[in-house]
PALOTOR-268316 format. One line per field, with one value per residue: y, z, x of N, C-alpha, C in turn; residue number from 1; residue in one letter. Coordinates in Angstrom, 2 decimals, m for minus. Layout:
<sites>
n_c2 [Y:...]
n_c3 [Z:...]
n_c1 [X:...]
ca_c2 [Y:...]
ca_c3 [Z:...]
ca_c1 [X:...]
c_c2 [Y:...]
c_c3 [Z:...]
c_c1 [X:...]
k [NUM:...]
r [A:...]
</sites>
This chain:
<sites>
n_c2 [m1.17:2.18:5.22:7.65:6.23:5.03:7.13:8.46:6.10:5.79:7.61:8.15:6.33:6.92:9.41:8.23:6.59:8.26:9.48:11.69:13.80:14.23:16.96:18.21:17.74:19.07:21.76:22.09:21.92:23.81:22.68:22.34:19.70:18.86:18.26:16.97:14.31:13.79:13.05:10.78:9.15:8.90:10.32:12.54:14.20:15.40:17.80:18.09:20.00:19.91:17.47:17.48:19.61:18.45:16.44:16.96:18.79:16.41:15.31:13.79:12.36:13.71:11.23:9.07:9.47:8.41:6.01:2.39:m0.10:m2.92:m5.42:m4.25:m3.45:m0.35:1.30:3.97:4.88]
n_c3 [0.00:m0.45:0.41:0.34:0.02:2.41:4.60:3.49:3.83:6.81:7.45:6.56:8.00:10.89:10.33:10.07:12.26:14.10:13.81:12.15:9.13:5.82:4.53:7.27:8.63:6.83:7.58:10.38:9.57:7.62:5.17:1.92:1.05:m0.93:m1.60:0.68:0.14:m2.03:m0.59:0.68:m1.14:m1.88:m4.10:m2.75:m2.32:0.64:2.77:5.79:6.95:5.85:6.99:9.72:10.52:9.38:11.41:13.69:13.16:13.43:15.97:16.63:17.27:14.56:13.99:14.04:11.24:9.42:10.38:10.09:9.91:11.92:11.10:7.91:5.24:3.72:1.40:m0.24:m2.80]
n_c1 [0.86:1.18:1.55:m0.05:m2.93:m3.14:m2.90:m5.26:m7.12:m6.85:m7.52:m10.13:m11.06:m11.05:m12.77:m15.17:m15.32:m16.08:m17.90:m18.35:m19.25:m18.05:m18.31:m18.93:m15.95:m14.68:m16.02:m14.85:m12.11:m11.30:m10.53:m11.84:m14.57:m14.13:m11.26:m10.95:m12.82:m10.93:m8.90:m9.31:m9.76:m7.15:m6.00:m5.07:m1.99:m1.32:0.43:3.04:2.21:m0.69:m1.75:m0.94:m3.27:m5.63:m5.31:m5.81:m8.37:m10.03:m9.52:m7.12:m3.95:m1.22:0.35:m1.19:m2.60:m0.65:0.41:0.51:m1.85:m1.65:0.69:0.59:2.06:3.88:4.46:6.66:6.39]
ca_c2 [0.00:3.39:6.56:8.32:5.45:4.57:8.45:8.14:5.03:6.10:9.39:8.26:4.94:8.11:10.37:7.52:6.41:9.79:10.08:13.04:13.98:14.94:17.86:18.62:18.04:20.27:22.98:22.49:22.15:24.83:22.36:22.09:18.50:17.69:17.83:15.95:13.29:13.37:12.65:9.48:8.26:8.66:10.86:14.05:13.95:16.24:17.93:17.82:20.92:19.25:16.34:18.49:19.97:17.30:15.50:18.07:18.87:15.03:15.45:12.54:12.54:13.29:10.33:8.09:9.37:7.62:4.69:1.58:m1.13:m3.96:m6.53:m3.73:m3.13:0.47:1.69:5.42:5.32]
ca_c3 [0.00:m0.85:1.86:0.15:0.53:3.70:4.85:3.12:4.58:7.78:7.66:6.47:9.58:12.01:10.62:10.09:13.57:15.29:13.47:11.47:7.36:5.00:5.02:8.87:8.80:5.95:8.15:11.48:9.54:6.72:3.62:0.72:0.82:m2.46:m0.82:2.03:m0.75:m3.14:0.32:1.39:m2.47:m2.16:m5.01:m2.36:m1.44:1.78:3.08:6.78:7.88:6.15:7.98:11.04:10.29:9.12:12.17:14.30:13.36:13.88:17.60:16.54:16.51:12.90:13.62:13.32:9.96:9.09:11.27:9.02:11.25:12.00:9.80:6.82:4.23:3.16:m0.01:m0.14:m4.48]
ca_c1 [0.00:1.01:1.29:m1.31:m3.76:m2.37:m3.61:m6.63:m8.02:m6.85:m8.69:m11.58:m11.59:m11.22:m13.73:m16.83:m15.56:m16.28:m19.37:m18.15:m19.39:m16.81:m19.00:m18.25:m14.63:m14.32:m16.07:m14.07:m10.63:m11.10:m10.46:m13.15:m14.80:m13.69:m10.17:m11.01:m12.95:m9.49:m7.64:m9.86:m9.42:m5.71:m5.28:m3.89:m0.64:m1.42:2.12:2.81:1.22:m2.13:m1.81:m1.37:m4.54:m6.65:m5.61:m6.52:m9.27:m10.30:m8.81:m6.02:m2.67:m1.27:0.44:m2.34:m3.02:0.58:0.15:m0.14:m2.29:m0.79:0.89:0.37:3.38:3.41:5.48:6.59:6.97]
c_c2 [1.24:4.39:6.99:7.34:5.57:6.02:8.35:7.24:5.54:7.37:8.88:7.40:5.97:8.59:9.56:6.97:7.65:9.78:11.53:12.70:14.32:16.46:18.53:18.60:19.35:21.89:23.42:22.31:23.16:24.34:21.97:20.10:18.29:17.50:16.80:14.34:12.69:12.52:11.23:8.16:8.01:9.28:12.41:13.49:15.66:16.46:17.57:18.61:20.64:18.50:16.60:18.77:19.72:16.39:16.29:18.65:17.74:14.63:14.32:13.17:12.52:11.79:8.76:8.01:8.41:6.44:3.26:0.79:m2.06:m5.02:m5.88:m3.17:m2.11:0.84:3.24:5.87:5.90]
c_c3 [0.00:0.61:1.86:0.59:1.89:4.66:4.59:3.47:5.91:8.32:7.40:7.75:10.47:11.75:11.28:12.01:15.13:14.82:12.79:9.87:6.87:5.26:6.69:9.17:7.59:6.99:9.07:10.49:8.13:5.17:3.07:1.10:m0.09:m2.15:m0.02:1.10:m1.81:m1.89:0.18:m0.06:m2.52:m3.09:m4.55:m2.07:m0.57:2.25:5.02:7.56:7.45:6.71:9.01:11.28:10.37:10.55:13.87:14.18:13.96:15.35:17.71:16.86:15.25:12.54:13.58:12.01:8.99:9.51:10.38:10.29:11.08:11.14:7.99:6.53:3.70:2.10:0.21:m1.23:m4.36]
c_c1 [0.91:1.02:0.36:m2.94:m3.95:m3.34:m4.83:m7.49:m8.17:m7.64:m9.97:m12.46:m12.17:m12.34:m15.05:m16.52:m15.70:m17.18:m19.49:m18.08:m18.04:m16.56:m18.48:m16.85:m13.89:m14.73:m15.47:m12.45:m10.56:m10.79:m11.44:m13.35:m14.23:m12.05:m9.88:m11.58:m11.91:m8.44:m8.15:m9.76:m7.83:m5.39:m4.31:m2.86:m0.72:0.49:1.96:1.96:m0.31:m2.22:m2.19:m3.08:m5.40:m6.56:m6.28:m7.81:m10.51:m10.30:m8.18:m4.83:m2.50:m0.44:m0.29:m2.47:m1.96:0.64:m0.20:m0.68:m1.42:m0.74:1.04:2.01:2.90:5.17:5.32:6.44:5.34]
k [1:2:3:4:5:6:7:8:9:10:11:12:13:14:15:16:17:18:19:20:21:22:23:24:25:26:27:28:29:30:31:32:33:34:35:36:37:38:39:40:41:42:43:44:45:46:47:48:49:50:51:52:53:54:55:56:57:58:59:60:61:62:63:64:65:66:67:68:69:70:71:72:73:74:75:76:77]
r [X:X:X:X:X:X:X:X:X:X:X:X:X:X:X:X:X:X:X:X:X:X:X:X:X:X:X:X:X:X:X:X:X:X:X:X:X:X:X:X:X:X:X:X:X:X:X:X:X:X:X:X:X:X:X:X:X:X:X:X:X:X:X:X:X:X:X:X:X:X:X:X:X:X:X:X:X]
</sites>
């Protein structure tokens, strides 16, 4: 798996497991849904200060959003 994925799954586990829309994280962290929908597809490559951001607004660590679960092989290409 991929970083971007890797982010993107992980963001999206977090949000649906808080019970938060795309919609709603877009409003508490200031990025457009269709951002937050390109992230959860894997096509953003978010920098660190989005990460920050995004994970923050979530009330995570940003290193969750990096976090592969367990047993998972992540690729950086």
């Amino acid at each position: 798996m991929d970083m971007r994925k890797l982010v993107g799954e992980n963001f999206a586990r977090i949000r649906r497991a808080k019970g938060l829309s795309q919609e709603r994280v877009a409003e508490i962290s200031g990025f457009s849904q269709q951002y937050i929908s390109g992230l959860e597809r894997g096509s953003r490559n978010p920098t660190i200060l989005s990460l920050y951001e995004l994970a923050t607004a979530l009330g995570v660590s940003h290193v969750e959003l990096v976090q592969p679960l367990s047993g998972e092989v992540v690729s950086l290409d």
